[in-house]
C-alpha positions as CSV (number, residue, x, y, z in Angstrom):
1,X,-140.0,89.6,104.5
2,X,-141.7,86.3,105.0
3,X,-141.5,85.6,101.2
4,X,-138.2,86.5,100.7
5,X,-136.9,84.2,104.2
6,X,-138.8,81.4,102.9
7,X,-136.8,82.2,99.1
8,X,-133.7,82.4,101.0
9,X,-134.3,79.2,102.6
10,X,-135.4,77.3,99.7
11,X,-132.3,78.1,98.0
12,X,-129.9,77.0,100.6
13,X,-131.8,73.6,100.7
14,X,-131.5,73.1,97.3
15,X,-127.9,73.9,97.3
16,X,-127.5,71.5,100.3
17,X,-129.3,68.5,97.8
18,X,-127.6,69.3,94.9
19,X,-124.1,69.2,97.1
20,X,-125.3,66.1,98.5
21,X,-126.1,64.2,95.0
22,X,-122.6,65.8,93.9
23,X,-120.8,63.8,96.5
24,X,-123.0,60.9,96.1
25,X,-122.3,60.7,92.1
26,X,-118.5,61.1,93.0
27,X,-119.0,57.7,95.8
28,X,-120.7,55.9,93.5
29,X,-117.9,56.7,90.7
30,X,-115.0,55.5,93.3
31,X,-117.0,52.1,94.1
32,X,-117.5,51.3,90.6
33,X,-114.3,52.4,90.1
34,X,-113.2,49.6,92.7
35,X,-115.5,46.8,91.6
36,X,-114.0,47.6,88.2
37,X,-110.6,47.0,88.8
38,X,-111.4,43.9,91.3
39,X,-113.5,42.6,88.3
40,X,-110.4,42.8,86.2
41,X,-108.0,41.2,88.8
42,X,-107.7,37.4,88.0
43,X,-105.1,34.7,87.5
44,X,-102.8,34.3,85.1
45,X,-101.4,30.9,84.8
46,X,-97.9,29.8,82.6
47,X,-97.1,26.6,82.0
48,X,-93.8,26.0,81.3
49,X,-92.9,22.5,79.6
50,X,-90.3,21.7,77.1
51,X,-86.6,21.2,77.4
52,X,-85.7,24.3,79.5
53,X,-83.7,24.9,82.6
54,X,-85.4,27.1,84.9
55,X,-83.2,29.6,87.7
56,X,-83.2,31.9,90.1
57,X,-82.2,35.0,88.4
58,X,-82.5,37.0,91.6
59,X,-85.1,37.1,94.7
60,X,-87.5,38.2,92.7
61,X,-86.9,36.7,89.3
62,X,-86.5,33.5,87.3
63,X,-84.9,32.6,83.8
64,X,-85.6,30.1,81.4
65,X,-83.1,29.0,79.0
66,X,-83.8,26.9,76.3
67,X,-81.3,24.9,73.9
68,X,-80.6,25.1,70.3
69,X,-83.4,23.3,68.4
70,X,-81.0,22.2,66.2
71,X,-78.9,20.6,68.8
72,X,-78.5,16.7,69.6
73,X,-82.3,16.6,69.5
74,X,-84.1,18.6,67.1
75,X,-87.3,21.1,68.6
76,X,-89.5,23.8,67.3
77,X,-88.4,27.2,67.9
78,X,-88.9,27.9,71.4
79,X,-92.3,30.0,71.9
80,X,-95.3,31.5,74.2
81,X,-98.4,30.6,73.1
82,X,-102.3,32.2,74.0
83,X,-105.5,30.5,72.9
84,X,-105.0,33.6,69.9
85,X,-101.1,33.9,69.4
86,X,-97.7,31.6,68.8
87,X,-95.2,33.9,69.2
88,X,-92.0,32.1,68.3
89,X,-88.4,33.6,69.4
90,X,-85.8,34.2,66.5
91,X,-83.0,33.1,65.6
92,X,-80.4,35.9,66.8
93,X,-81.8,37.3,69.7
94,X,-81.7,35.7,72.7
95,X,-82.9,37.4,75.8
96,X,-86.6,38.1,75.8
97,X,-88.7,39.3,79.3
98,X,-92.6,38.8,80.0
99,X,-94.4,41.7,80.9
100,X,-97.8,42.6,82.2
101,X,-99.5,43.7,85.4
102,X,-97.2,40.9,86.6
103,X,-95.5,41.3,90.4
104,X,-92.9,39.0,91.9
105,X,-94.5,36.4,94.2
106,X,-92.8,33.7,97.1
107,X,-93.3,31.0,94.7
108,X,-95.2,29.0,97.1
109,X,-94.2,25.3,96.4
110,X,-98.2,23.5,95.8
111,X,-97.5,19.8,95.3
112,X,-99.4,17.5,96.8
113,X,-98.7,14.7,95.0
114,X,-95.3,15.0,96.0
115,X,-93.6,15.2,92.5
116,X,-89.9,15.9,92.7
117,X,-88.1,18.4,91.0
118,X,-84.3,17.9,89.2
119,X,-82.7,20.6,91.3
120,X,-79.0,21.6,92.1
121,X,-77.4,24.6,93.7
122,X,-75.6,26.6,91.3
123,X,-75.6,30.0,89.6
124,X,-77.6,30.8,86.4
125,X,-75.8,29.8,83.3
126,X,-73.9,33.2,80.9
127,X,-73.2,31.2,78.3
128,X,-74.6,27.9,76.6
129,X,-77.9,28.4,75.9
130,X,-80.1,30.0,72.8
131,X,-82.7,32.2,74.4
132,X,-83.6,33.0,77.9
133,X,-86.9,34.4,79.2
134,X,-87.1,36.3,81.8
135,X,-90.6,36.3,84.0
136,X,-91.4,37.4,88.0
137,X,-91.4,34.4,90.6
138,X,-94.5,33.1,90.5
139,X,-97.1,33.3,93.7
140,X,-97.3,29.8,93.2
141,X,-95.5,26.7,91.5
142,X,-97.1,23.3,90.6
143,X,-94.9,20.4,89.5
144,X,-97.2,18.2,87.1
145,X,-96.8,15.7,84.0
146,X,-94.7,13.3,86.3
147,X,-92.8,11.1,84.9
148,X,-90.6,7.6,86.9
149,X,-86.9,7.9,86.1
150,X,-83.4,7.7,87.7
151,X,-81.2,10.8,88.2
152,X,-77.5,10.4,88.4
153,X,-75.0,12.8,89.3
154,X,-72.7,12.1,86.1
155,X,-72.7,12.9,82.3
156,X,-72.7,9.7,81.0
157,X,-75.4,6.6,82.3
158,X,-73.7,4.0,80.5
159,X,-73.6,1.3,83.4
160,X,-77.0,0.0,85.9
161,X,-78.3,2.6,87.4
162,X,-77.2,3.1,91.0
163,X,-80.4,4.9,92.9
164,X,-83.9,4.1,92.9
165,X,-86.2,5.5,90.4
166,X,-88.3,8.7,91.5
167,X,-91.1,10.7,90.1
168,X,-90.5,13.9,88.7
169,X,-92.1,16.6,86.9
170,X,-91.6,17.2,83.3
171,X,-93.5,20.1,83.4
172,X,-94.1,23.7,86.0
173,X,-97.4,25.8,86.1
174,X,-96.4,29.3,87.5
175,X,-99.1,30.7,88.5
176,X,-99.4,34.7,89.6
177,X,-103.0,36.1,92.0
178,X,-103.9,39.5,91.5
179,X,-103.0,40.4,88.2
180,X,-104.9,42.7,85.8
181,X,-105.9,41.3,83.1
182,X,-107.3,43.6,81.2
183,X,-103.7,45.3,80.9
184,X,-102.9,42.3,78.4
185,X,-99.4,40.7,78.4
186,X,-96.5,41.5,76.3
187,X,-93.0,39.7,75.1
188,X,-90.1,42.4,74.6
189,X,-86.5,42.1,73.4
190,X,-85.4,45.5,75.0
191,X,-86.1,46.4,71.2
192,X,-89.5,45.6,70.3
193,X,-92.4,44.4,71.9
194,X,-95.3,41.6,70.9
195,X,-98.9,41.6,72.6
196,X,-100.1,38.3,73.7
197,X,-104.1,38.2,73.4
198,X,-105.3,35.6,75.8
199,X,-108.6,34.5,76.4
200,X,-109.9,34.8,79.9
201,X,-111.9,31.9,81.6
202,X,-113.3,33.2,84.6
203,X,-110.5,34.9,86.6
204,X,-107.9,33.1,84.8
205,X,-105.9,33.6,81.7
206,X,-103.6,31.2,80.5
207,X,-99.9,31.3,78.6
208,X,-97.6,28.4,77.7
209,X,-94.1,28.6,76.5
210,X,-93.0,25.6,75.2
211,X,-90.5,23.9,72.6
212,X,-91.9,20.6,71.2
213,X,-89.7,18.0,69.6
214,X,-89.8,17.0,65.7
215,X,-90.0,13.6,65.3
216,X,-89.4,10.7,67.5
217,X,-86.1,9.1,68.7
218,X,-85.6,5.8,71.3
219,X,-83.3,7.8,73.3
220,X,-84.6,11.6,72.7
221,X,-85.4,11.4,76.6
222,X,-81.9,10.8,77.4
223,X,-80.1,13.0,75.1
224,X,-82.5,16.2,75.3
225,X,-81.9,15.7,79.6
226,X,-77.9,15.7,78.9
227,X,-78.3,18.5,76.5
228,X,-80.2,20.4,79.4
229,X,-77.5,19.7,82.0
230,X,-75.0,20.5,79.8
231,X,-76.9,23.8,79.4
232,X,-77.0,24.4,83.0
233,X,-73.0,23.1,83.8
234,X,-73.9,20.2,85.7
235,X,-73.2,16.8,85.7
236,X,-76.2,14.4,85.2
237,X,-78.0,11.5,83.0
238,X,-81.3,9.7,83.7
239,X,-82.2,6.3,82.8
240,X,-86.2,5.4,82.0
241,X,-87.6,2.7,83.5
242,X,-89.1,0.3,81.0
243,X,-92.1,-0.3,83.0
244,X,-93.4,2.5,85.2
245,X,-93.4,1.0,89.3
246,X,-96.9,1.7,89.8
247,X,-95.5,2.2,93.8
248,X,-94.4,5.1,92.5
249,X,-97.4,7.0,91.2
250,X,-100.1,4.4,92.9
251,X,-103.3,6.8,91.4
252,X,-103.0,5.8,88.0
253,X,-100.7,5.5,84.9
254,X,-98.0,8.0,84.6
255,X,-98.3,10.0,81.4
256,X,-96.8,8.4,78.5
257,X,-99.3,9.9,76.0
258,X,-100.2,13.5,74.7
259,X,-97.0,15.1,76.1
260,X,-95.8,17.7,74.1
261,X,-92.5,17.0,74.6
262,X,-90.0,14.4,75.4
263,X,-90.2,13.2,78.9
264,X,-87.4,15.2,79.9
265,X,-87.6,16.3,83.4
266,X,-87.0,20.0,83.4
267,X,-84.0,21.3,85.7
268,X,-84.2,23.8,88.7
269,X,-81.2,25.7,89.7
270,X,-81.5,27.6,92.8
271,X,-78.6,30.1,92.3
272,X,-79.9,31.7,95.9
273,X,-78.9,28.5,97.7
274,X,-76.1,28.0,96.1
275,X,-73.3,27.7,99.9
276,X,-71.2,30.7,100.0
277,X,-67.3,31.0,100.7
């Protein structure tokens, strides 16, 4: 009886152990599990800089329209590019959205070098422009590339310019936390859909969509800005400086080289401020 007490007891134990390393396998699975997908959460930055207007489609959207690049100032097709892909939009279809492990942020305004923005209150634009991306608001914004200029509320900046000259920022970095990177990112046209292979540097991965300019023109600053407001419905011209106020920007020389565009401050349309009836 001894024996078979002793058999009886052995047996439970090593049911007990192997229940015990059963649950522990299955811990260890859900905490790798979790360090897997935190390893995988990162960054993903998108610089936007060309000639686009940028709106707020909704409260939890934007859109960025872009011109005809064969309009008064002549651009390269309008395009998001990795560190593997140029994807270029076509000629004929217009709308396009970014996907991805992408959720809509407060686009926290980060801008410590105080950079204005071109911005007026009015709806999103149906008509008038090319192609239109759609991505999430951003956790973040960043206005960078600044560049010294005079806004004027008119379509045509023929006479002296009647405000001071200002800094603004030819270019936005939208950036989104917590995405999964490892999902990859995609461009659709509600038909098909293109991967975008990025290359990911630490936490962050990094997209741009941009629309350089062919050639060089004296006044492709000003026409490509009255191209843009045209875009958008509003009335507005900038002059240039000829010589940058160093008041203005009193770090350093304002970028006048490398820009892969025109100088064009990009316009912000807040639809969701525009006053109500």
């Amino acid at each position: 009886m001894k024996d078979v007490w002793f058999g009886r007891q052995g047996r439970a134990t090593r049911f007990g152990q192997v229940m015990a390393v059963g649950l522990l396998v299955l811990c260890m699975k859900a905490t790798f599990s979790q360090e897997n997908l935190s390893a995988s959460k990162g960054s993903l930055v998108l610089a936007v800089q060309g000639p686009f207007v940028v709106c707020e489609a909704d409260q939890t959207s934007l859109f960025i329209f872009a011109p005809n690049p064969k309009g008064a100032t002549e651009h390269q097709d309008a395009g998001l590019l990795t560190d593997f892909v140029d994807f270029r939009m076509q000629e004929g279809t217009t709308d396009y959205e970014l996907k991805g492990d992408l959720h809509a942020g407060n686009m926290q305004v980060i801008n410590p070098e105080s950079i204005h923005r071109s911005e007026f209150a009015v709806e999103c634009p149906t008509t008038g422009y090319y192609w239109r991306l759609k991505v999430p608001k951003p956790d973040e914004i960043y206005y960078t590339w600044p560049e010294s200029l005079v806004i004027e509320p008119s379509d045509k900046c023929e006479g002296p310019p009647t405000r001071p000259a200002q800094v603004y920022a030819t270019r936005f970095v939208l950036r989104y936390r917590g995405v999964d990177t490892s999902q990859g990112f995609q461009v659709t046209d509600g038909k098909n859909s293109t991967g975008l292979k990025v290359l990911r540097i630490g936490r962050e991965v990094s997209i741009v969509f941009q629309m350089p300019p062919i050639g060089e023109h004296p006044d492709h600053d000003k026409e490509t800005y009255a191209e843009m407001a045209k875009m958008a419905g509003v009335k507005s011209c900038i002059y240039i400086p000829t010589e940058q106020p160093s008041h203005l920007w009193p770090k350093g020389q304002i970028l006048r080289n490398g820009h892969t565009d025109c100088h064009a401050p990009l316009i912000f349309l807040a639809a969701t401020k525009k006053p109500t009836n």
